[in-house]
N, C-alpha and C positions, 0 to 999 in steps of 0.2 A: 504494500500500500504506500503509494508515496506521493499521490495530487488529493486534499483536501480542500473541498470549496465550502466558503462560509457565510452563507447571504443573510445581509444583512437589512433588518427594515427598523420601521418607527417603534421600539420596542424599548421598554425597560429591560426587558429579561436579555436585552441583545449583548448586552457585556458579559454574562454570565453562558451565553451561549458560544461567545468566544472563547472563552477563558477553558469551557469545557473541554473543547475543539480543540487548543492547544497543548491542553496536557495530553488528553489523547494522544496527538498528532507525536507529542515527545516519544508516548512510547509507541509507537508506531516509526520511530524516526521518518515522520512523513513531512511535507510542506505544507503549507497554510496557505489558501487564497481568498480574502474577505470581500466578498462581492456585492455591491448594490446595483438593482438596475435602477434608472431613473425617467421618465418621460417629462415630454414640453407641453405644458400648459396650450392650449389648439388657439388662444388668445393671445399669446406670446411672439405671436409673427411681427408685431412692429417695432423688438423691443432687438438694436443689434446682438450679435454676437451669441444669443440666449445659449443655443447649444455648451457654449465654452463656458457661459457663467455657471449653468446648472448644473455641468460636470465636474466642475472646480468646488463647489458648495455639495456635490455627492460626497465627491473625495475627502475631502478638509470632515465630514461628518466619519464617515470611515475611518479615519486617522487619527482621529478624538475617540474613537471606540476602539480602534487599535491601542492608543497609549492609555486605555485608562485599566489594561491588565498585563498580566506578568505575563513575561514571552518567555521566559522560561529555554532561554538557547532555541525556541523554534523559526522557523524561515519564514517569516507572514511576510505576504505582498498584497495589497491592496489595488483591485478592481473595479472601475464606474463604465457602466456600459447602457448605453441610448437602446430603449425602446421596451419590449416584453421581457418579463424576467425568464420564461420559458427560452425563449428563442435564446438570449444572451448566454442562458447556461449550456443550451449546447452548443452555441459558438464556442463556449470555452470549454466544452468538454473536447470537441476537434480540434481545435489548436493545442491543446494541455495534456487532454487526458485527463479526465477526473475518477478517481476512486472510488470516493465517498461524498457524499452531501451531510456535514450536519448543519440543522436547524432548529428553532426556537418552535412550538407548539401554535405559537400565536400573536399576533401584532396589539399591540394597546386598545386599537378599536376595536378589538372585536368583543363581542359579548360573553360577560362571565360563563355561559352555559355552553360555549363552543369549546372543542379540545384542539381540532385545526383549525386555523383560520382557512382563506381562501389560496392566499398565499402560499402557506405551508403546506396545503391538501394538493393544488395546483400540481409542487414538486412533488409529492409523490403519487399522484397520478398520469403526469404527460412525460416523465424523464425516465429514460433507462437505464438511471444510473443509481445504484443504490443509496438508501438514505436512513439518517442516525437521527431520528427525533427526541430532544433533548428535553424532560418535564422545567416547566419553570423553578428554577432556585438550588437545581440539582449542582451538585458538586459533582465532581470525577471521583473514582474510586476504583481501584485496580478489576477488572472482571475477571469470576473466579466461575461461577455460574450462569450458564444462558441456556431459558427455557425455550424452545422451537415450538412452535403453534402451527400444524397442517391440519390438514383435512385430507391432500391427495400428497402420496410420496414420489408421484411422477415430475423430474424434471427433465425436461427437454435439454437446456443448455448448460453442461455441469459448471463453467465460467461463473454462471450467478449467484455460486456456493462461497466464492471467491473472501470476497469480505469475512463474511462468519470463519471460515477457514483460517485466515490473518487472523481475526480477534482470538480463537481457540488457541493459536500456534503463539503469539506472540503473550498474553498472559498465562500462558499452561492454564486455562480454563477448560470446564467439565459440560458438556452439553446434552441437555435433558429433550430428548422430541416427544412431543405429546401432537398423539393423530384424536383430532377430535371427529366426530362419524354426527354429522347433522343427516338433518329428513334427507337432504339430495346427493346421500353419501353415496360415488357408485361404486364395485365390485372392484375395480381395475383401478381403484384411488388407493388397493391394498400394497400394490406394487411398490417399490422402494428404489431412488436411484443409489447405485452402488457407492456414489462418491456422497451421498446423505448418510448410507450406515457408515461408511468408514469412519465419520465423525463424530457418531450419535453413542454416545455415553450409557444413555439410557433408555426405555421406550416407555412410553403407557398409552392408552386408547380410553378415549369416553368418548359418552353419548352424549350431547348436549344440544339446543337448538342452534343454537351460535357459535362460532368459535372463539368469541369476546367472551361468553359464559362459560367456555370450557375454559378457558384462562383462565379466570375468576376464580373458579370452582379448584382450581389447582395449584396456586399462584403459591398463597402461603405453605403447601407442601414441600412447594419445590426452594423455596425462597432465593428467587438467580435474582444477579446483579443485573440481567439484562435479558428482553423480550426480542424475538426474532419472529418475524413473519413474513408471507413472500405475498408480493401484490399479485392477484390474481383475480380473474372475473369472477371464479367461483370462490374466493375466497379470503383474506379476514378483511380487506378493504371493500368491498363487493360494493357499497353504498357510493362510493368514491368514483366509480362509474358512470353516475349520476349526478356527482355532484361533487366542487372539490373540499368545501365545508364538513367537518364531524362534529355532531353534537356530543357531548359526553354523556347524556344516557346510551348512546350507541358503542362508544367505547372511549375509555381514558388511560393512559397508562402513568403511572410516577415511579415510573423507573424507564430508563431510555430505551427507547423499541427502534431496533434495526429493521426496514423492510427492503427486503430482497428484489431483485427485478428482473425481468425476462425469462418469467419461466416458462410463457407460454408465444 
């Protein structure tokens, strides 16, 4: 793992979401790229220059949220880039190469009852690139434990195990898979890809309607440092399809949840 990206918006929690990302990234010996995107006000045509002022006013906010945590020896570069925050991220995943995405749960406006904003649900629904969503206020802490949340053990692209794989190997961390078997469980979700067992610690299976309540239902057994799940149509984002916003009666997590990508 060595390109972390760290987007950054109008956020309290957003220094904290740095700060996370950094220590990570130490022990990961990865690099750090703290990215805003920004757009131009549709009003702002008669004003010169605007592109250069409102990139320079990105930046200098970037910068201030850079220096107001410990770098800790890590490599942070700061990124401002004009237009959609989707489109900018995969620009810089082709020019870069990106790893990992982490980010904050949610931007100040949004409503106490949401767990993603639109923002943050955005990336981890349009990007295929995996992503570390950070609870607000959370501190780093070595991962010792990380619980796995499926429903089907079929992966098509074993590369998307990638991440999980790095966090395992680089904390000597213990990986617990839990297949949870909902109403639309089918026969052939029993299947397992071989580069999944090689990593899987441990197994168990329940029955539950959701895969957020089989989580629930298992969570304090297992007590992991960290929630892993793979974005799938059928599966624990499904809502996310529909919509890039999550309420937290649909699911919340406070402990950082890795979600995986391209498995289908």
């Amino acid at each position: 793992m060595n390109h972390i990206l760290v987007p950054i918006g109008e956020s309290t929690n957003a220094k904290n979401t740095l700060q996370y990302a950094i220590d990570f990234a130490k022990a990961m010996d990865a690099k750090v790229f703290v990215f805003r995107a920004f757009k131009i006000p549709s009003k702002a045509g008669t004003i010169l220059n605007v592109d250069e002022i409102v990139s320079r006013e990105t930046t200098t906010y970037v910068k201030e949220v850079v220096e107001s945590v410990d770098l800790k020896g890590v490599d942070v570069s700061v990124i401002s880039a004009k237009g959609n925050v989707i489109d900018s991220i995969n620009a810089i995943d082709k020019e870069l190469g990106i790893d990992l995405i982490i980010i904050g749960p949610r931007s100040n406006s949004i409503k106490e009852e949401v767990f993603l904003g639109s923002t943050s649900g955005s990336i981890v629904k349009q990007t295929d690139i995996s992503v570390l969503v950070v609870p607000e206020g959370y501190v780093f802490q070595p991962i010792k434990k990380v619980l796995t949340a499926i429903k089907s053990g079929i992966i098509k692209r074993k590369e998307v195990l990638k991440p999980l794989e790095t966090i395992l190997e680089v904390f000597d961390a213990k990986m617990q898979l839990l297949q949870i078997k909902t109403p639309d469980f089918l026969p052939e979700d029993l299947e397992f890809h071989s580069e999944l067992a090689a990593i899987t610690s441990g197994y168990k299976s329940s029955e539950n309607s959701t895969l957020f309540q089989g989580v629930l239902e298992h969570l304090n057994a297992n007590n992991p440092d960290m929630i892993c799940v793979f974005r799938r149509k059928r599966g624990f984002f499904q809502k996310l399809w529909m919509q890039n916003s999550i309420k937290k009666v649909d699911f919340e997590s406070r402990l950082p949840l890795l979600v995986l990508k391209g498995t289908e």
